[in-house]
C-alpha positions, 0 to 999 in steps of 0.5 A: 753927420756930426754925433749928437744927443738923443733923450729918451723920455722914461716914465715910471710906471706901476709894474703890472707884474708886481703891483696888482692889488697894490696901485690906488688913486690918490683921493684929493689929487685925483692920480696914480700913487706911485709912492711905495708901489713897484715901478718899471719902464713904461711899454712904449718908451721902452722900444724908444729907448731901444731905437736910441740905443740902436742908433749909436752904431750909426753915428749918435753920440750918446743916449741920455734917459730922462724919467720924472717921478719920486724918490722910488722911480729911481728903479726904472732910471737905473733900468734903462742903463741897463737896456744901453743909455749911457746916462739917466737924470731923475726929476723928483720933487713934490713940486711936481705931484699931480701934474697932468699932462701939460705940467708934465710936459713942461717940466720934462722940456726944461729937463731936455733943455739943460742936458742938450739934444739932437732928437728927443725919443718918448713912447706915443701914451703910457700904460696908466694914463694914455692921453697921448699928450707929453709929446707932441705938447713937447714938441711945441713947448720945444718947438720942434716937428713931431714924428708920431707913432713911429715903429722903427727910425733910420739915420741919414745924411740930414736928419733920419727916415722913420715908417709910422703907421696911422690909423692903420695905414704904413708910410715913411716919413723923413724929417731933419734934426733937431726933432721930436719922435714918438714910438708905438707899442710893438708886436713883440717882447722888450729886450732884456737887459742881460746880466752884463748891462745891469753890471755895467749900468752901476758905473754909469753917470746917475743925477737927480734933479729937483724943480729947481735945478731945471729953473721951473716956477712953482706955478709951471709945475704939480697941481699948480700949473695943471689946467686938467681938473679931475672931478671924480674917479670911478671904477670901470664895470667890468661886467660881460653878458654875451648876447647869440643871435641867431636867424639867417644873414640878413635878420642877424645883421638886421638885429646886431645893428638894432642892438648896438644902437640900443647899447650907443655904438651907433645912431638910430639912423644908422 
């Protein structure tokens, strides 16, 4: 297999290590503000991007970490030379503030089109968002197949062999080059970077990007080009009140149905 490109699609998002207490809703847009607020690499697209760095002892050519977001996103670029891409282009511009999924998915698209590519990588859903929706919208923007939730990836001789698990279920799916594939959270730590990967991460090719330079219209991007209306953000109650029940098996069963009828997990009629 000749080597090739993989992108690695990396959203900045809040640092739950740092950012607690710190992270609001914009109240006209409706989103996360990241402006001012501390930002790391998205869990998923974390192991994404360990995948692509593993897959360059087999034949790929180079590892190039795209992330969109503002100017303080630069951070989590530069964090992902440090896990091993070999370059790292952010898209920051007002022009995309507020964009929803779509919009989102539209403007990265046009990032990977002017870098080039053999297979794009992404994590399956963020940890502030969780739609689940960047990437397969990608890959029909992009037109390619989409692989999802993926938990580790093989090179072959046409393409690459990849074990996903859905809805619980394990399979292997195999699936040719140029493509689309999303990872999963896994049950274990990202790798660090180590002392020598940050080191090395400061001589490695760094841009930013503005709308323009991806030649994306003001009407494709932000708000603009966001069919997603958010009409009100509310906190989520995080109120708990346990209920003991008690009897024999079948009264137990009988009453722990009753009441989650009563709170809507289940129909009346069972």
């Amino acid at each position: 297999m000749e080597p090739f490109t993989i992108i690695v699609l990396i959203k900045p998002v809040p640092d739950p290590r740092k950012s607690r207490g710190s992270v609001a809703i914009d109240p006209e847009r409706k989103t996360v503000r990241r402006q001012g607020v501390p930002l790391t690499i998205n869990l998923a697209d974390r192991y994404a991007l360990e995948a692509a760095v593993a897959l360059k002892a087999s034949g790929v050519g180079k590892v190039v970490a795209v992330a969109m977001g503002p100017p303080d996103a630069e951070g989590a670029a530069r964090e992902a030379l440090a896990i091993g891409a070999d370059e790292a282009y952010l898209l920051s511009d007002r022009l995309l503030a507020g964009s929803d999924a779509v919009a989102t998915a539209r403007a990265l698209a046009a990032a990977c089109r002017r870098v080039g590519f053999g297979a794009v990588f992404a994590g399956a859903e963020s940890s502030d968002a969780g739609t689940g929706l960047v990437g397969p919208t990608m890959a029909a923007l992009l037109g390619l197949p989409h692989v999802p939730h993926c938990r580790s990836i093989a090179l072959g001789d046409r393409g690459f062999e990849a074990e996903v698990r859905v809805d619980g279920r394990e399979g292997r799916v195999r699936a040719g080059l140029p493509a689309l594939v999303t990872f999963d959270r896994l049950d274990r730590p990202p790798k660090s970077p180590g002392f020598a990967g940050v080191v090395a991460a400061r001589s490695k090719p760094f841009t930013v990007w503005t709308a323009g330079d991806v030649a994306l219209r003001a009407d494709e991007a932000g708000m603009a080009g966001s069919p997603t209306v958010v009409r009100e953000v509310r906190p989520a109650s995080t109120a708990k009140r346990a209920v003991i029940i008690g009897g024999d098996p079948e009264e137990v069963a009988t009453r722990v149905l009753a009441v989650l009828a009563e709170k809507g997990v289940l129909s009346d009629g069972r």
